[in-house]
C-alpha positions in Angstrom: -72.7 -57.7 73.1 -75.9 -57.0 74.5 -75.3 -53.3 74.2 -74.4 -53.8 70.3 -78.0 -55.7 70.5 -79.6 -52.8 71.9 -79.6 -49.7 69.4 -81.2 -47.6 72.2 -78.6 -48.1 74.6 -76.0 -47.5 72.5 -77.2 -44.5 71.1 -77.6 -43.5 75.0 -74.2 -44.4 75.9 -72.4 -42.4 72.3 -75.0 -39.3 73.8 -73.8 -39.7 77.4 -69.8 -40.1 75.9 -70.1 -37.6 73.5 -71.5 -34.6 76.2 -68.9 -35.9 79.4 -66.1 -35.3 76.5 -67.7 -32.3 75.7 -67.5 -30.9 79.2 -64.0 -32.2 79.5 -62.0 -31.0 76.6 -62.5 -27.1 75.6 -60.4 -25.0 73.1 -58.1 -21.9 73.5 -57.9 -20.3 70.4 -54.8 -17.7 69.7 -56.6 -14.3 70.6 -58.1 -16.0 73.8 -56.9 -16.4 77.5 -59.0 -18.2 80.0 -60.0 -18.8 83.6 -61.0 -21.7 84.9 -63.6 -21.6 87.9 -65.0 -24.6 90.2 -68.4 -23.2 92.0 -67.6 -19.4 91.5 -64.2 -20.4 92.9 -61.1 -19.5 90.5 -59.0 -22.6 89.8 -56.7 -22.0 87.1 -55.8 -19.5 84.6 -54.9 -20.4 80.8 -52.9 -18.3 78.8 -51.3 -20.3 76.2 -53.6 -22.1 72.9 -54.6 -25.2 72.5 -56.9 -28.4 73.8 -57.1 -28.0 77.4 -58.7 -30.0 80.4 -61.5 -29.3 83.1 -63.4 -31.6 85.5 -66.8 -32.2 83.4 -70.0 -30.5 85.0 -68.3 -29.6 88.1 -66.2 -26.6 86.7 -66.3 -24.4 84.2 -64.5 -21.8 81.3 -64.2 -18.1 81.4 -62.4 -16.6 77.8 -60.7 -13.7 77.7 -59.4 -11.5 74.5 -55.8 -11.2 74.4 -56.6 -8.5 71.4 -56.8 -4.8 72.2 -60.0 -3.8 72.7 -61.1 -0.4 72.1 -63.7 1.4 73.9 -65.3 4.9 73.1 -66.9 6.9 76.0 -70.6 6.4 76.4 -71.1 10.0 76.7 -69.5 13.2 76.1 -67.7 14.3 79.6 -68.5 18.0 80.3 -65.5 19.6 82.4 -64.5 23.6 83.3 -60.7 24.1 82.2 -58.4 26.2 84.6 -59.0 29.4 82.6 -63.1 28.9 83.2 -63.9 27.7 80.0 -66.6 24.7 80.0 -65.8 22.1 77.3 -67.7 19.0 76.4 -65.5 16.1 75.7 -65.3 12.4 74.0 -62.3 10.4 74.2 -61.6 7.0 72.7 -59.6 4.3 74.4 -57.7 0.9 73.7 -56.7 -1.1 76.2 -55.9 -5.1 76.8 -56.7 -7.7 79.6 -52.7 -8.6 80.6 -54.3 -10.6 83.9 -57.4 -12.7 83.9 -56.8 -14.0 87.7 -56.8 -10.1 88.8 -59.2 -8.6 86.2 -62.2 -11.9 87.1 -61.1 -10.9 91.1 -61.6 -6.5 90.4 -64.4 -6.5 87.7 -67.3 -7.2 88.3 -69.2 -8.8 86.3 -65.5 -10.4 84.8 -66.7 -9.5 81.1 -65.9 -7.1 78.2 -69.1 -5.2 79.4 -67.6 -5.0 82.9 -64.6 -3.7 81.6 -65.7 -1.5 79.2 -67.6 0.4 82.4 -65.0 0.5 84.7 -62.9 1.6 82.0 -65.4 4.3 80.9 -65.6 5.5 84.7 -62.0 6.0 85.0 -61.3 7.9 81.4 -63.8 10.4 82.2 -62.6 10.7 85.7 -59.1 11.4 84.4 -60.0 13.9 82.1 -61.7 16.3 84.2 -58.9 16.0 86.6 -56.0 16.7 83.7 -58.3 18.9 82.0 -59.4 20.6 85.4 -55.9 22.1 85.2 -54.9 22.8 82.1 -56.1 25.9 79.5 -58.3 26.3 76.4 -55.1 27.0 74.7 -53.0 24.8 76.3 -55.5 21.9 74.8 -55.2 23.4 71.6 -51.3 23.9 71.1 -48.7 21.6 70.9 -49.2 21.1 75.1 -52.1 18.7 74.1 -49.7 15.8 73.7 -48.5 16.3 76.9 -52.4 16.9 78.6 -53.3 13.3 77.0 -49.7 11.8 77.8 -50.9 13.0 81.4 -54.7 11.3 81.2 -52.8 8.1 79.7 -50.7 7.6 82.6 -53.6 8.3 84.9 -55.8 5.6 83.7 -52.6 3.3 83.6 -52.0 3.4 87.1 -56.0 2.9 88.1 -56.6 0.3 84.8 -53.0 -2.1 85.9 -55.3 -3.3 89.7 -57.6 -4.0 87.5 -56.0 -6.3 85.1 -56.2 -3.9 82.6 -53.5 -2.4 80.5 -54.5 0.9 78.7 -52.8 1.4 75.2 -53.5 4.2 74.2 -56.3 7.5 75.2 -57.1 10.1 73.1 -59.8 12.8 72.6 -61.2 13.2 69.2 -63.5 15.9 69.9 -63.4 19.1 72.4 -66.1 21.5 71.9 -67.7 24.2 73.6 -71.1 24.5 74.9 -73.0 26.9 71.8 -73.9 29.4 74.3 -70.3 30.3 75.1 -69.1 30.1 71.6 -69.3 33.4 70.4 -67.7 34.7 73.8 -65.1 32.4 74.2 -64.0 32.9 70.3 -64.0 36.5 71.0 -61.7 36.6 74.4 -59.2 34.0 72.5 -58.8 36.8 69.3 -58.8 39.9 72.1 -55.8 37.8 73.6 -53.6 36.4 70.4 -54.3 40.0 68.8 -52.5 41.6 72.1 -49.6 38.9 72.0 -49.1 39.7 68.3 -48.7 43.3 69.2 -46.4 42.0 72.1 -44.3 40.2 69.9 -44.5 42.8 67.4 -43.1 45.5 69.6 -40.3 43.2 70.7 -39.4 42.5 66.9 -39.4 46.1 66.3 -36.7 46.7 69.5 -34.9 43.7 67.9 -34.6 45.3 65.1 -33.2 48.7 66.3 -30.3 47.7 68.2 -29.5 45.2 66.0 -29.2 48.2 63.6 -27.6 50.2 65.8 -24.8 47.7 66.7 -24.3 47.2 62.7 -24.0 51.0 62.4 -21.5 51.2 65.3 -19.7 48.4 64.0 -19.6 49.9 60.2 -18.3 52.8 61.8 -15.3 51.0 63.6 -14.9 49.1 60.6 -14.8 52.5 58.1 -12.5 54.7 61.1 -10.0 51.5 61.2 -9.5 51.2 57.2 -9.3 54.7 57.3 -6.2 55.2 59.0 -5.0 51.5 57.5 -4.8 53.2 54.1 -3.8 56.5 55.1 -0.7 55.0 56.8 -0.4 52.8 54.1 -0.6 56.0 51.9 1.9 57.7 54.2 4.1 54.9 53.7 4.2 54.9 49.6 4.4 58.3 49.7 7.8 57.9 51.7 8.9 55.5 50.1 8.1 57.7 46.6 9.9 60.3 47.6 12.7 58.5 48.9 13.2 56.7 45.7 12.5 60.2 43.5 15.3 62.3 45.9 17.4 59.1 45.2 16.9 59.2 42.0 16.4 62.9 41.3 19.2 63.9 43.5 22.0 62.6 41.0 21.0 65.3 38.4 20.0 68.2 40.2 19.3 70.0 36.7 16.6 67.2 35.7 15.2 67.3 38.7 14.2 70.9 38.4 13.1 70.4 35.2 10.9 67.4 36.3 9.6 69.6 39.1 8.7 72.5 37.1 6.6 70.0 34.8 5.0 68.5 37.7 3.9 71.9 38.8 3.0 72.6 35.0 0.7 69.5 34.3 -1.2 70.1 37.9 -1.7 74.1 36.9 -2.7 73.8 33.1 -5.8 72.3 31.5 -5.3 71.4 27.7 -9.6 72.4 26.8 -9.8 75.8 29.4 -6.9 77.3 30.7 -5.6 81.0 30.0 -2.5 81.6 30.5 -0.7 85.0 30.5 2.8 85.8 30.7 5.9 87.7 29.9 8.6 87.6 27.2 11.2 86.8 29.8 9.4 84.1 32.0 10.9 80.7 32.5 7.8 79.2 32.1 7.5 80.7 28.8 10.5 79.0 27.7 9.9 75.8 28.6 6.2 76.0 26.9 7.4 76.8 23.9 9.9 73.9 24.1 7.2 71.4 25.2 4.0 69.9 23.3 1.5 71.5 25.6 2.4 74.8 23.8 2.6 73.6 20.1 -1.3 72.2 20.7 -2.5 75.4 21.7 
């Protein structure tokens, strides 16, 4: 009752309740993950949301992003290539704190800015190693998926003692120092101009026996119907002349007739033939008896 009689101490004892509370209770929102520390000492590590609990004044609340984080290089890395070509390089990386207990025991200080220069240390140290190895062209043909899958997994294996887990790395830009521009622009069109004519030459060889080979086989192809249809031809022509002596054969004076008409209609031309003969030739005869001779 005195208390309520006191304004002052009551305003005292709401200020002394309200900042002990304060000190007691803190918030983990849903992108956050904390540590919990007690004189520098780690405690406890929160990874879940929601109103959590801490000795008031004694301890105190480290928060993490569970977000991915991105982080671009500070400063473009310069690196020499396998083939001796100097390059200047940026890269850009994601990455995510998985494990606050390890990342507040590795990075020092335990913040995004710590992280961010560890990180940045380790990208650019990956990427004159993978780079160190691989070619000017390689990094500009379909290889460079493999060259960053290579710096990805690099930083991976260094980033996971740290806590760290790297998401993605990539290099969005690759240029060349301006002094060696003109040089190195030169070489590459000297060298894609001789594997043209490489692959060129090799077309051209292609080509040739595979024309040769379709010749050969046209040849085969012709030789073989060739004596397909003149056995098939062989074969009617037996088979004609089997039937026509058949047929023939019962009247031998038609078939003398017949022949002598055959040899007629293969010897005479109806527009330009001339021909001369006697009074008493057979052939005469049967002209006059035919309609050849009563056209002409």
């Amino acid at each position: 009752m005195k208390m309520l009689n006191n304004p002052l101490a009551l305003i005292v004892s709401v200020f002394i309740l309200f900042v002990v509370g304060w000190n007691t209770f803190f918030i983990i929102e849903q992108t956050q993950q904390a540590t919990v520390l007690q004189f520098g000492e780690l405690m406890r590590v929160h990874n879940t949301p929601g109103l959590k609990l801490k000795i008031p004044f004694l301890q105190e609340v480290i928060f993490y992003e569970r977000r991915v984080l991105d982080l671009d290089s500070s400063a473009p890395v310069r690196i020499t290539t396998s083939d001796q070509k100097r390059l200047w390089v940026d890269s850009y990386t994601r990455y995510r704190i998985v494990d606050p207990l390890l990342f507040y025991r590795t990075v020092k200080p335990a913040n995004e800015i710590g992280a961010r220069s560890r990180l940045d240390v380790l990208v650019s140290s990956a990427i004159r190693n993978v780079l160190g190895k691989a070619t000017l062209r390689g990094l500009l043909s379909e290889e460079r998926s493999q060259i960053m899958h290579q710096i990805q997994e690099e930083v991976s294996a260094l980033a996971k003692t740290l806590g760290m887990e790297i998401i993605d790395v990539r290099i969005i830009r690759a240029e060349l120092p301006m002094e060696n521009r003109k040089a190195v622009f030169a070489r590459m069109n000297s060298d894609l101009y001789r594997i043209a004519m490489e692959n060129r030459a090799k077309g051209v060889e292609a080509a040739k026996t595979i024309e040769a080979n379709a010749n050969k086989e046209r040849t085969v192809i012709l030789s073989d119907a060739e004596k397909q249809a003149e056995s098939i031809r062989g074969d009617g022509d037996a088979k004609a002349a089997e039937v026509a002596a058949r047929t023939l054969g019962q009247n031998l004076g038609y078939y003398n007739f017949d022949r002598k008409m055959r040899l007629l209609k293969e010897t005479l031309h109806p527009d330009n033939t001339t021909l001369v003969l006697t009074t008493e030739s057979e052939l005469l005869r049967l002209l006059e008896q035919s309609d050849i001779y009563t056209r002409n």
